[in-house]
C-alpha positions as CSV (number, residue, x, y, z in Angstrom):
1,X,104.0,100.5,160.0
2,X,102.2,97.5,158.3
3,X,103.0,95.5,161.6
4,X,101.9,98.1,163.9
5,X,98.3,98.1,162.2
6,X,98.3,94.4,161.0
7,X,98.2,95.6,157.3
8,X,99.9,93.6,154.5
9,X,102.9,96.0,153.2
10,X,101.3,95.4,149.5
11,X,97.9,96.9,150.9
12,X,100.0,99.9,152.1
13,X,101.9,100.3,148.8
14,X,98.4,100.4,147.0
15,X,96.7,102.8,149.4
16,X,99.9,104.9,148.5
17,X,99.4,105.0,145.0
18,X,95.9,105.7,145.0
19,X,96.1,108.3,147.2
20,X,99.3,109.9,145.0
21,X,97.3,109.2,141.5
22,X,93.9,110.7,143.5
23,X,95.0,113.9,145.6
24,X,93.5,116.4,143.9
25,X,90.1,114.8,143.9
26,X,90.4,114.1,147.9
27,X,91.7,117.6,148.6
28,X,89.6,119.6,146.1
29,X,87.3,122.3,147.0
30,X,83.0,121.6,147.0
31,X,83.1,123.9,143.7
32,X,85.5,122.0,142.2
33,X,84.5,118.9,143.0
34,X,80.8,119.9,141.9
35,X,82.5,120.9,138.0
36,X,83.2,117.2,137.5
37,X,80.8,115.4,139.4
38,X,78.9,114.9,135.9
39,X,75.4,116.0,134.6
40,X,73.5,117.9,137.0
41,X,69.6,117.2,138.1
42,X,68.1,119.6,136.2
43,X,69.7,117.9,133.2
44,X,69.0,114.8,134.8
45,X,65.2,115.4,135.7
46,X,64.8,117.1,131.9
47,X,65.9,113.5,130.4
48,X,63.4,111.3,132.8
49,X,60.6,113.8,131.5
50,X,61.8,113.1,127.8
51,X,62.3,109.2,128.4
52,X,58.9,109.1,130.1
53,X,57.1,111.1,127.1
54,X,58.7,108.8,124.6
55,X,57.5,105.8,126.8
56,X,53.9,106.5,126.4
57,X,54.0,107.3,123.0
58,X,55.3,104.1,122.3
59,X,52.7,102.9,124.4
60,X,50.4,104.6,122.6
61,X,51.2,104.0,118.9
62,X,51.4,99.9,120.4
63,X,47.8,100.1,121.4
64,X,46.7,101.6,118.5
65,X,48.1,99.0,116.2
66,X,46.5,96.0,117.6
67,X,45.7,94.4,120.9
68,X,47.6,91.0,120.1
69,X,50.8,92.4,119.6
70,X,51.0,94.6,122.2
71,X,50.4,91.7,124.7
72,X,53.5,89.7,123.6
């Protein structure tokens, strides 16, 4: 087969194995896949809004202590 499709044999073993290791997330379901795909938006939007508050705190509280060292 690796000469048919000008494919080193080694590429092909690898391929093999990833695909054997990896089936289950290839063939799984949107749900499924959705259950691990990590931290959703909402939970993602809620920790840019709390990020962005701390930011101009910090900005805040710099401003208030002194022009010269906030410009450094």
């Amino acid at each position: 087969m690796s000469q048919q499709f000008d494919v080193h044999v080694n590429q092909i073993t690898l391929w093999k194995s990833q695909l054997l290791e990896r089936a289950s997330e290839v063939f799984a379901s949107t749900a499924e896949r959705s259950a691990t795909a990590g931290p959703s938006v909402k939970e993602l939007h809620a920790k840019i809004g709390q990020l962005a508050m701390e930011n101009d705190f910090l900005a805040g509280a710099l401003g208030r202590s002194g022009e010269a060292s906030a410009k450094r």
